[in-house]
C-alpha positions in Angstrom: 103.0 31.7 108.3 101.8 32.7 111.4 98.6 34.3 112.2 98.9 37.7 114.6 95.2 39.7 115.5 96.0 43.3 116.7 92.6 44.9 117.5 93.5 48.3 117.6 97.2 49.4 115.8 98.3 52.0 117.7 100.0 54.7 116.1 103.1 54.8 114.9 102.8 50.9 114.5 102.3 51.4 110.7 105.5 52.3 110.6 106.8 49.2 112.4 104.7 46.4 111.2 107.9 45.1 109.4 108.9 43.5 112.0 105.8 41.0 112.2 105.6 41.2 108.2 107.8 38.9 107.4 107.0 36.0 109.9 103.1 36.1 110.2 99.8 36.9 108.7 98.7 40.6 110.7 95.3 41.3 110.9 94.4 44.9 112.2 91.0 45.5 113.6 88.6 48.1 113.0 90.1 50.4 116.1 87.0 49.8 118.5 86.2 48.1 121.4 85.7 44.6 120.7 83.7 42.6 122.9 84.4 39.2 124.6 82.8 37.2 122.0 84.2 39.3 119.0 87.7 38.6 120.6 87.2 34.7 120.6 86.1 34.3 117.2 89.3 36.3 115.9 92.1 34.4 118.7 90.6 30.8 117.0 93.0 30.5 114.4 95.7 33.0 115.9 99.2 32.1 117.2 99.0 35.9 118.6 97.2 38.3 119.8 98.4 42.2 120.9 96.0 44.6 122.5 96.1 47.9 124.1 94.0 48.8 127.3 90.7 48.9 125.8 90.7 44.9 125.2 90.1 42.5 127.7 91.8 39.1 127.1 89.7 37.4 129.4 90.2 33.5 130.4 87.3 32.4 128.0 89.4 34.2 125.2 93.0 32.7 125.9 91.1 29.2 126.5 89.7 29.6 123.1 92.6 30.4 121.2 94.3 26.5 120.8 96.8 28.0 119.1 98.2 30.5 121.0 101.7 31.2 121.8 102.2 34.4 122.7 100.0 37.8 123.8 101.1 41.3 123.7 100.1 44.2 125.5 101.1 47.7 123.7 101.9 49.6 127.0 103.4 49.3 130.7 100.1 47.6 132.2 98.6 44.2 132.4 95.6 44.3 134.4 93.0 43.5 131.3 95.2 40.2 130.6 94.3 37.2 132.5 97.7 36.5 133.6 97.2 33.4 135.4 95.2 31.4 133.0 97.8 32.6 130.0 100.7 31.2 132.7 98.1 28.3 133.2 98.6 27.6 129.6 102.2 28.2 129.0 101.8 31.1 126.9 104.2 34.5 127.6 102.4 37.8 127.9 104.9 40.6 127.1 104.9 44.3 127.6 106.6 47.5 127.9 107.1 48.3 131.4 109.5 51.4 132.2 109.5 52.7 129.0 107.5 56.1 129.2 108.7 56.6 132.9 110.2 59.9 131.7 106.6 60.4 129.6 104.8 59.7 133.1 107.3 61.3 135.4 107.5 64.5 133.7 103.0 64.3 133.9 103.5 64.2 136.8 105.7 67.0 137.2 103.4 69.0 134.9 100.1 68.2 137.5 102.6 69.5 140.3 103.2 72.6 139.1 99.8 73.5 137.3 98.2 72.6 140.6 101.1 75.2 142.5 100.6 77.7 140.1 97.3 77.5 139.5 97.5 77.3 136.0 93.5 76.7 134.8 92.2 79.4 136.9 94.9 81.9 136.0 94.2 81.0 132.7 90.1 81.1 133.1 90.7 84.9 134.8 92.7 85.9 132.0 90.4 84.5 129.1 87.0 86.3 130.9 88.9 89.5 131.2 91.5 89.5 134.4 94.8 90.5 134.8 96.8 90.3 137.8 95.6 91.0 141.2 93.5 88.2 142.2 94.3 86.7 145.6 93.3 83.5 144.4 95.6 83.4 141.8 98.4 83.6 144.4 100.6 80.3 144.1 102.8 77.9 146.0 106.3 77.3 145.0 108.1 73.7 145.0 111.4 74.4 145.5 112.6 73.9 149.2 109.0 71.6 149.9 108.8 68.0 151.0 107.8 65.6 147.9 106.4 61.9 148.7 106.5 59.3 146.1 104.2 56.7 147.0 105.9 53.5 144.9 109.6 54.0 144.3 110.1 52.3 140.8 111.2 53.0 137.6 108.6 56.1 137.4 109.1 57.2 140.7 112.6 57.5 140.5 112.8 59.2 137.3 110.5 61.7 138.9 112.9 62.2 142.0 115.6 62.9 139.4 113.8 65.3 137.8 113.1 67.2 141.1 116.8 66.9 142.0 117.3 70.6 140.9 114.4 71.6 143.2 116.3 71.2 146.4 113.4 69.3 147.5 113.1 66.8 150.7 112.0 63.4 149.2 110.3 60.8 151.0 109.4 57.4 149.0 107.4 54.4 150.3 108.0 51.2 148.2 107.8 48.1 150.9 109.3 45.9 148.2 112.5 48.6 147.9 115.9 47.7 150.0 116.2 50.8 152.6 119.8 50.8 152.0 118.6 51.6 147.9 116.7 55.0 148.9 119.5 57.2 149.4 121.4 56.3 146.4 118.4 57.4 144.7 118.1 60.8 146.5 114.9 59.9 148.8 114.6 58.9 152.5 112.3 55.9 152.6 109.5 55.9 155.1 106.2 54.4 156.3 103.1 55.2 154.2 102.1 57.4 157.2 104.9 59.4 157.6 105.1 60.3 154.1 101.5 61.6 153.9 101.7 63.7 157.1 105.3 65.3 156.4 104.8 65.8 152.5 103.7 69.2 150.5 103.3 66.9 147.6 102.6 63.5 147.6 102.6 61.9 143.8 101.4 57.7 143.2 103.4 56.3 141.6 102.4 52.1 142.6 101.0 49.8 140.6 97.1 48.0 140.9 97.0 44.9 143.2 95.1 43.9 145.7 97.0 45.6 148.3 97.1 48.9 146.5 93.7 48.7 145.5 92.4 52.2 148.0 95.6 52.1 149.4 94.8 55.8 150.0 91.2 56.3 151.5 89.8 58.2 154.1 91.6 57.3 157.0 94.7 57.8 155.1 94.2 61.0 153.4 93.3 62.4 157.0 96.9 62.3 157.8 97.5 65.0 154.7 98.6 68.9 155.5 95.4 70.9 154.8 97.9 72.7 152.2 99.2 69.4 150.6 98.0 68.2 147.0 97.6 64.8 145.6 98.9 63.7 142.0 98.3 60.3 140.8 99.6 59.3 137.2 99.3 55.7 138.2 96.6 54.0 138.4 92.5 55.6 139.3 91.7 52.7 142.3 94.9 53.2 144.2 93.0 56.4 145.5 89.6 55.9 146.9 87.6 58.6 145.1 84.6 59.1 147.1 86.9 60.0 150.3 89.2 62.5 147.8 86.0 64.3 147.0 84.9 64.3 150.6 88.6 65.8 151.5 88.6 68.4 149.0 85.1 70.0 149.3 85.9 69.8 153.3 89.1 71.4 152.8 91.5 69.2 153.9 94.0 69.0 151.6 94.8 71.7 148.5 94.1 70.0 145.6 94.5 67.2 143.5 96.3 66.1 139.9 94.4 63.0 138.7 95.4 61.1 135.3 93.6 58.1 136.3 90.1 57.4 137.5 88.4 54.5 139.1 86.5 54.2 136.1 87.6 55.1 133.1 86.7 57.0 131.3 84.9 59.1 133.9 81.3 60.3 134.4 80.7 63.6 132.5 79.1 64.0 136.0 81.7 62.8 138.3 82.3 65.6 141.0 85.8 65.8 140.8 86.2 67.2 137.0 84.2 69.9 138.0 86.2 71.4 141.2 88.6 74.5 140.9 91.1 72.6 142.7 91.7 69.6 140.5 93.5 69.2 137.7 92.5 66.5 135.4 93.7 64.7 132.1 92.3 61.6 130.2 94.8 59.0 131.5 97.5 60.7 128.9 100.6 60.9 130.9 102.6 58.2 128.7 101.1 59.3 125.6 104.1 60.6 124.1 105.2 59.9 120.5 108.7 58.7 121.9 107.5 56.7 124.3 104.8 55.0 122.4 107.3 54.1 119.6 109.7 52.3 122.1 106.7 50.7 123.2 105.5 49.7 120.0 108.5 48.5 118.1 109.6 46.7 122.1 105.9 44.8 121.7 106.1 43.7 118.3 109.7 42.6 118.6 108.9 40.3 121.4 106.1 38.4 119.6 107.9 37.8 116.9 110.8 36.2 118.8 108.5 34.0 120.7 106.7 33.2 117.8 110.4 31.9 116.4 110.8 30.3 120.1 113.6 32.6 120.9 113.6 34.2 124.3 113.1 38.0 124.6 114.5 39.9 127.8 112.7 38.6 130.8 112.3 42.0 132.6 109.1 42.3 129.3 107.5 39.0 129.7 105.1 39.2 132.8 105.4 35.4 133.3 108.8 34.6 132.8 108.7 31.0 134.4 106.5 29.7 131.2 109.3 31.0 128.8 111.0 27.2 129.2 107.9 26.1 127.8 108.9 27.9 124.6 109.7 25.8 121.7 110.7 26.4 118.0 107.8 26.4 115.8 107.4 25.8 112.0 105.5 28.2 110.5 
């Protein structure tokens, strides 16, 4: 049989392990971080290997496992798999993209509003006492504003669905997105800068490269009304955190919805979970039971069809040019 390490099984994988059970030999970790090392001793004998975000399958770990055909990633992201030495070495890494974009979209949507209606400190007033009355606790309204999506993909245009009934303006900004596309999806696509200086709400939505990597800083969030907030459900180094601080305790922009962090998890200390005007939540926004069971029976599906060298759908495998180099193996 064939030999599959999952360091931490992800619930409700239990429920789904049948799918590996009758091909391979699982072994579930003991649901904590393992380090580098730890992961090379266990990928030595393996033919597989799935991890969520905590793991790092680092090039020292894919090079050790001579074995290896195939590495999963429970979830939509990729960036703690080495995805150029696992192409390097013909082996397919597969994951879930897409599937909790109505999980993340409708976070995001949640951060909008409890940032527009000023949900924690109506609640704080309340809890110490208050009722009604307090200025601050006067809101903002989305219906009839400007919305920006910054990264127009399958989470960013369930989200422009979802504000559909709104009677919003949308603006996106996807450079890799056909203009002709935008309309059909109900958003006007425009620079980066436009976007930030015409939009009430601006909401990330792109993922982490190089390119993306403070893709909103200083410079850039300078552009933003002084009555704008910023949501970001994507990913924490898209927005460059020191200048977000620096714009909020300056008051130039309303307030902010953050998911993600730079690092993660953040500083009990880090400025920004202690302002009034931010809204914060432990990189949860896919973390719904529906969305992590499509995610978890998609995951272990796809290994075991590689495993039995048959070819899973391509828009899962984030190297699809190895998948030729996929043979049928004898287990």
């Amino acid at each position: 049989m064939f030999r599959v390490f999952i360091p931490e099984l992800l619930p409700p994988a239990e429920e789904n392990l049948e799918i590996l059970d009758k091909i391979a030999q699982v072994k579930i970790g003991l649901s904590r971080p393992y380090t580098e090392v730890e992961l090379i001793r266990e990928v030595l004998e393996a033919d597989g290997i799935i991890v969520s975000s905590r793991e790092k399958v680092t090039r020292r770990v894919i090079e050790a496992g001579l074995k290896l055909r195939v590495i999963g990633r429970f979830g939509v992201g990729i960036e703690n798999v080495d995805l150029g030495t696992a192409t390097e070495r013909g082996i397919p890494v597969t994951y879930a993209p897409g599937i909790n974009a109505d999980a993340v979209s409708e976070h995001a949507l949640a951060l909008i509003f409890a940032l527009l209606r000023k949900l924690l400190r109506a609640t704080g007033h309340l809890k110490s006492g208050g009722w009604r009355g307090d200025r601050a606790l006067l809101g903002g309204e989305l219906m009839g504003s400007t919305v920006g999506i910054i990264g127009f993909g399958r989470i960013g245009q369930r989200l422009a669905t979802k504000l559909k009934g709104f009677e919003v303006r949308i603006l996106a900004y996807d450079p890799y997105l056909p203009k002709e596309k935008a309309p059909d999806l109900g958003a006007n696509l425009v620079s980066l800068e436009t976007l930030l200086k015409e939009s009430d709400i601006i909401s990330v939505h792109c993922a982490l490269t190089e390119e993306t990597r403070h893709l909103i800083g200083e410079r850039e969030l300078r552009l933003l009304k002084p009555t704008a907030y910023l949501v970001n459900t994507a990913r924490g180094p898209v927005i460059d955190e020191k200048a977000l601080q620096k714009a909020l305790i300056e008051g130039r922009l309303a307030g902010a919805g953050l998911d993600v962090f730079e690092e993660e998890p953040p500083k009990p200390d880090n400025p920004l979970l202690a302002m009034e005007n931010v809204v914060a939540t432990p990189h949860c926004g896919g973390s719904t039971w529906r969305a992590r069971e499509k995610s978890v029976r998609l995951v272990l599906g796809n290994v075991a069809k590689i495993l039995l060298g048959e070819l899973p759908s391509l828009e899962n495998i984030a190297n699809p040019a190895v998948l030729g180099k996929v043979t049928l193996h004898s287990s």
